[in-house]
N, C-alpha and C positions, 0 to 999 in steps of 0.2 A: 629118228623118226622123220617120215616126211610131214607137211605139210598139206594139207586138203581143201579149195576152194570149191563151194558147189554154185552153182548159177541154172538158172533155164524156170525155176518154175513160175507157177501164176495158177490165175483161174481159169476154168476152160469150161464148157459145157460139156455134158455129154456124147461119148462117140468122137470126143475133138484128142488132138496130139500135140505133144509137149516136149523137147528134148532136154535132157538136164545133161550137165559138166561138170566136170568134176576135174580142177587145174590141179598137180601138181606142183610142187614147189621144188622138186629136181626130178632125176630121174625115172623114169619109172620101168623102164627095161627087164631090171632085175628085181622090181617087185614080183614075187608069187603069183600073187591072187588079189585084186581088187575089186568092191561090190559094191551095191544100192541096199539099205535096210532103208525100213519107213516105222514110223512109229506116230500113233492116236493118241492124245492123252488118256489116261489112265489105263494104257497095255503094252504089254511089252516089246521090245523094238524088232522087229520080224526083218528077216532076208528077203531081197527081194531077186536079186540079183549077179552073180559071178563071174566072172571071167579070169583064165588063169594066163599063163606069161606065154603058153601055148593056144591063146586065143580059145580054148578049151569054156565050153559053157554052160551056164546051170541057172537054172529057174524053178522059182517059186510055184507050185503049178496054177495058182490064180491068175499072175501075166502070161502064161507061155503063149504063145502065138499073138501076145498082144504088145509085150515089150521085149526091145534087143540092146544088148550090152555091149558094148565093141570100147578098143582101146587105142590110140594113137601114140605111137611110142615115141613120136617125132614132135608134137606138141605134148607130151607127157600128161596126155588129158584123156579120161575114160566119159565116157557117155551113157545114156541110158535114154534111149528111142521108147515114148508111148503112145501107142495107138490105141485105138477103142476103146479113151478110158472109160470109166465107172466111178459115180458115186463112192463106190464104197474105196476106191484109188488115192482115197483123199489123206494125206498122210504128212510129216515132215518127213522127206528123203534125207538119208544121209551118205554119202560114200565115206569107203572102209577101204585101207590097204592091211596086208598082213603085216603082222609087226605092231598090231594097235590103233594106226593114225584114226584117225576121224575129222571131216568136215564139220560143218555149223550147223548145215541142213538147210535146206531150202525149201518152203509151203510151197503142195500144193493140193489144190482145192480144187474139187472136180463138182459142177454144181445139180442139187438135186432136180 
């Protein structure tokens, strides 16, 4: 299994943009498929986000036109671009490699 570090989030107001990381701990080349879930206390952990090893892309349809997924196979670091968040965006993200991995998760808090 790889290894997954997330970073980038915070508080933001309304309408404001946030980029989250997601470090690998080696390669990520021949990962498949790596993603963004988020999860609220007391619900369960929702997709938010896809991207396959063919840059191939999939979205939740609540961010579509609002967040972008891109992958850097050179810094083996995936991202997750947010624009026009939303209160209701408030979530702990987590990125996901196929094969299981899981990051820690990183808050963030989009304020009402």
């Amino acid at each position: 299994q790889v290894q997954l570090v997330e970073s980038g989030g915070g508080l933001v107001h309304p309408g404001g943009s946030l980029r989250l990381s997601c470090a690998a701990s080696r390669s990520i080349f021949s990962i498949n498929y790596m993603g963004w879930y988020r999860q609220v206390p007391g619900k369960e952990r929702e997709l938010v986000a896809l991207i396959s090893s063919r840059d191939i892309t999939h979205y939740v349809d609540s961010v579509e036109d609002r967040f972008t997924i891109s992958r850097d196979n050179v810094k083996n670091t995936v991202y997750l671009q947010m624009n026009s968040l939303k209160p209701e965006d408030t979530a702990v993200y987590y990125c996901w490699a196929s094969g299981g991995s899981w990051g820690q998760g990183t808050q963030v808090t989009v304020l009402e």
